[in-house]
C-alpha positions in Angstrom: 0.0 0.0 0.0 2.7 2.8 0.9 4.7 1.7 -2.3 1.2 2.1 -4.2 0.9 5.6 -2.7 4.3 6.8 -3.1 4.5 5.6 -6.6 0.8 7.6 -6.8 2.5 10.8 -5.5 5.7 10.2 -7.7 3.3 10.3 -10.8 0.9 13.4 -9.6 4.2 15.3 -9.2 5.4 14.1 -12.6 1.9 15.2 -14.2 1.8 18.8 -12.2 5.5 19.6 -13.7 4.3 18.8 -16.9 1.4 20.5 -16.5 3.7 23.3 -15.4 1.7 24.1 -12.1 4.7 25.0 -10.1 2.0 25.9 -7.1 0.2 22.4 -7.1 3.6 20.8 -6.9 4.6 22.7 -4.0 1.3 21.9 -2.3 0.8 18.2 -3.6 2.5 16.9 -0.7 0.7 18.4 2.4 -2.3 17.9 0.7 -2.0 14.2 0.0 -0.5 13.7 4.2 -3.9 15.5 4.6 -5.7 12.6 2.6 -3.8 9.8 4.3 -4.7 11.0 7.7 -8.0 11.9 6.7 -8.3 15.5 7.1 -10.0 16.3 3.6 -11.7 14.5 1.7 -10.6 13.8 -2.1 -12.5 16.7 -3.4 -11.1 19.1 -0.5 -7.8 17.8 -1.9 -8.4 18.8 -5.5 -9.5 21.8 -4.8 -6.4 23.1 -2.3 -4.4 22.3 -5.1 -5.9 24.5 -7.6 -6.4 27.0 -5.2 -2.4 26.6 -4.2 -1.8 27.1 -7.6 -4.0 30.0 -8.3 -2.5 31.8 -5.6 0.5 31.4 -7.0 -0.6 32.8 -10.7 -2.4 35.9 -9.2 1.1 36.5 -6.5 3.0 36.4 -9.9 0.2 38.6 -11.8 0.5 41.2 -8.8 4.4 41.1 -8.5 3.7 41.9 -12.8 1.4 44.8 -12.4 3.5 46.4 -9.0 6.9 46.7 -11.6 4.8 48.0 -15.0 1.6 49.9 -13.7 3.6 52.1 -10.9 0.8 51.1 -8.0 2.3 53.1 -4.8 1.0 50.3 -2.4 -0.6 47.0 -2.5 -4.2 48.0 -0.4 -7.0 45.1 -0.9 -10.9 45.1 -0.6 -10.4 42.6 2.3 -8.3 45.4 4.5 -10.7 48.6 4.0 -12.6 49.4 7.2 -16.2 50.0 5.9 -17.5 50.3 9.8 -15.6 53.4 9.5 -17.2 54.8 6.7 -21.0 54.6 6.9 -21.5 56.6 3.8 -19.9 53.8 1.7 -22.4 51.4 0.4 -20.8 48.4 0.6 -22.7 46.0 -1.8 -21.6 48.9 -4.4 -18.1 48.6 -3.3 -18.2 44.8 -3.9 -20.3 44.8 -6.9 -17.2 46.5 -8.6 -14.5 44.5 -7.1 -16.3 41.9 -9.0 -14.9 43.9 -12.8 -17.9 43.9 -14.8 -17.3 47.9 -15.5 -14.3 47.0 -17.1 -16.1 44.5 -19.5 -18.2 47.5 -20.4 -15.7 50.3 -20.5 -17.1 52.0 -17.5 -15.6 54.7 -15.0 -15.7 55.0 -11.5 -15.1 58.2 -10.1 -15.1 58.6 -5.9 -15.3 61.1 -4.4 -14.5 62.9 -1.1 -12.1 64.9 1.0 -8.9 63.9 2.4 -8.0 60.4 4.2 -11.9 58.7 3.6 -10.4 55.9 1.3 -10.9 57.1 -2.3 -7.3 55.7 -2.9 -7.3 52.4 -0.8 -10.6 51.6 -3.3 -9.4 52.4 -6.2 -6.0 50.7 -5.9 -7.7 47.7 -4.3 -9.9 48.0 -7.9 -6.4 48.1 -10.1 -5.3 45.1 -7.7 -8.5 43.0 -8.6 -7.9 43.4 -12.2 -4.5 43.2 -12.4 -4.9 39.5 -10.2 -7.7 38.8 -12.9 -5.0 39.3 -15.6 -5.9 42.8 -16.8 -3.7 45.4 -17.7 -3.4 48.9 -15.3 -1.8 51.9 -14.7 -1.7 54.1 -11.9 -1.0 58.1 -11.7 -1.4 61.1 -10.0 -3.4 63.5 -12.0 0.0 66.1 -11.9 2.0 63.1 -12.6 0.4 62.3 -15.6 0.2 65.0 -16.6 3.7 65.7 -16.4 4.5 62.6 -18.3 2.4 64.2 -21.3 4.3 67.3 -21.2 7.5 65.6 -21.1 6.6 63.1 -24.2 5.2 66.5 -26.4 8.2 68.2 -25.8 10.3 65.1 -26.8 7.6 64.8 -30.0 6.3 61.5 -28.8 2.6 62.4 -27.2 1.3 60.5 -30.0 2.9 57.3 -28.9 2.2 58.2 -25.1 -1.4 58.2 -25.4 -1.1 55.4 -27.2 0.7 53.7 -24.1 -1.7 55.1 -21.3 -4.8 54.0 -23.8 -4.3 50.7 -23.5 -4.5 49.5 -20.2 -7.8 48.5 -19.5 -7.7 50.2 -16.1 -6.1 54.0 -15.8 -6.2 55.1 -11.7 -6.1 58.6 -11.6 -5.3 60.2 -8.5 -6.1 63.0 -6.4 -7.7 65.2 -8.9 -7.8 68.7 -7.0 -5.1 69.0 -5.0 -3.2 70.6 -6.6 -3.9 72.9 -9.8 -2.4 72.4 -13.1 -2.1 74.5 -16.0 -4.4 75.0 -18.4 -2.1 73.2 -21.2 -1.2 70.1 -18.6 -5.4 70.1 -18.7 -5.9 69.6 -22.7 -3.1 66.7 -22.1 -5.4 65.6 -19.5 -8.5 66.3 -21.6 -6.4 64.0 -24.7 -6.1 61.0 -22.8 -9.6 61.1 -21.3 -10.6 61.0 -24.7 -8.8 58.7 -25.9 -9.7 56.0 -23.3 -13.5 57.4 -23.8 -15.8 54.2 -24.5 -12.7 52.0 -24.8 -11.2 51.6 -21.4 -12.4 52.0 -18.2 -10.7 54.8 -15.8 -10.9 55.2 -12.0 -10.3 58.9 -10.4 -10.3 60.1 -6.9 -11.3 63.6 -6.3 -11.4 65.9 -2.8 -13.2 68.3 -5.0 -16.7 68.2 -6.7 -17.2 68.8 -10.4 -18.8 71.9 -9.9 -14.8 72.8 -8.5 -13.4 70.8 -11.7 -13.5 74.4 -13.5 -11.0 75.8 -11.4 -8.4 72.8 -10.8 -8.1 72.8 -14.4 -8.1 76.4 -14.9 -11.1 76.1 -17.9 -15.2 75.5 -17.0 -15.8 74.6 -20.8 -13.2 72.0 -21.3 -14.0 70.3 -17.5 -17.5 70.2 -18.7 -16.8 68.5 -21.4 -14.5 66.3 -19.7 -17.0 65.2 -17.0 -19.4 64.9 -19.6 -17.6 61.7 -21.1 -16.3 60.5 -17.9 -20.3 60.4 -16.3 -21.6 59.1 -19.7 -21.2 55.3 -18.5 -19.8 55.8 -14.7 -20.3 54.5 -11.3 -20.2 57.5 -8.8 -19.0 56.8 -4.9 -19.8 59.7 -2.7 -17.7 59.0 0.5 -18.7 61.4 3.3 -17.2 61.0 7.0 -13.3 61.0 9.3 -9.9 60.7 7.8 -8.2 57.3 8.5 -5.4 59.0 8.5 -7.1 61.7 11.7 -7.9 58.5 13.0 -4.4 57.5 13.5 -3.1 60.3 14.7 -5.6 60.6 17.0 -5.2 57.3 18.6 -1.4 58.4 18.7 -2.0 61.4 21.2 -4.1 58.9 23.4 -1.4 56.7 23.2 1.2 59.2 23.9 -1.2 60.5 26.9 -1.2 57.6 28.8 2.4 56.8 28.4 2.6 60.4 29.8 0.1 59.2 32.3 2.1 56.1 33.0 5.7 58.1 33.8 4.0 60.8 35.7 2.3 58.2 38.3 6.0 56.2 38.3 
């Protein structure tokens, strides 16, 4: 019987290499002691070693989009604290995390001041496509904008758009905090229409688009920016406390009660 099973194990590992499953064959092992000592059933089996070898693809997907899509942080669905923001409807939230705007070629714009979230979501969006195997990109709305300046002065805007037009997720950062010029804004206004009705974008904004006017220094041209961003877009309105307020509140108490602490010593 234990010859039977090692020479079982011997050919699973032989098929998974083949196969070229490099996280099944890591895994095969455990799961099959597992088996012997009854822990899982056969099915239970099969499916830790798909799932050990999913992991593994989407860990190497995410290690891929971190180096090419310039993603600041890794922040996932599973870590944002929805009991601290009320406002946030969460089946929304989750409803988009499962990618069927990108299908369409739908934006999501969320909005809100400082420290609510807006960029925890929208990277955790870019992370659940880029572990889905979609391609995406990630700038701040200046440094995009500086890119685009950069590539027209070398004569290559052209072949930049054409670059930040084909992910099929553009994150686009902190819209309104700080202005740009009225030239970085028709770069701007360029790519958004380029992407328009072909690939999805996600901004953040502390400011609403009635203030859009004035961060880009021209009410007709954010008009008729905003006009094809909301044409097929999901809108978050996120109202309530900075996380990052949070934390530095819950420093001071901290730091109180160590003062607390020596004073009584």
């Amino acid at each position: 019987m234990k010859a039977a099973a090692s020479d079982r194990r011997d050919r699973l590992r032989a098929m998974l290499a083949d196969l070229k499953m490099p996280g099944a064959l890591e895994a095969v092992d455990g799961v099959l002691a597992q088996v012997d000592s009854g822990a899982v059933t056969a099915g239970e089996a099969i499916e830790l070693v798909l799932n050990a070898q999913i992991a593994l693809r989407n860990n190497r997907r995410l290690q891929a989009a971190m180096r090419s899509s310039r993603l600041p942080a890794v922040k996932t669905l599973a870590e944002f604290d929805f009991t601290f923001q009320p406002s946030i409807k969460r089946e929304q939230i989750e409803s988009l995390h499962e990618l069927g705007f990108l299908d369409r070629g739908e934006n999501v714009i969320l909005l809100g001041p400082p420290g609510v979230g807006k960029t925890h979501l929208a990277i955790s969006l870019a992370i659940t496509a880029a572990e889905a195997g979609r391609r995406v990109y990630y700038g701040t709305l200046t440094g995009l904008i500086d890119t685009l300046m950069e590539a027209r002065a070398a004569g290559e805007l052209s072949r930049r758009l054409r670059v930040l037009t084909h992910p099929a997720l553009l994150v686009v950062d902190e819209i309104g905090y700080l202005p740009v010029s009225q030239d970085g804004a028709v770069l701007f206004f360029q790519l958004i229409n380029a992407r328009h009705e072909r690939a999805s974008t996600v901004l953040t904004s502390n400011k609403g688009f009635e203030e859009w006017g004035t961060v880009l220094g021209d009410e007709v041209m954010a008009a008729a920016l905003i006009d094809r961003l909301l044409h097929h877009c999901h809108i978050v309105n996120i109202r309530g406390n900075s996380y990052r307020m949070r934390e530095h509140q819950e420093w001071l108490r901290s730091a109180a009660e160590k003062r607390r602490e020596a004073v009584a010593r």
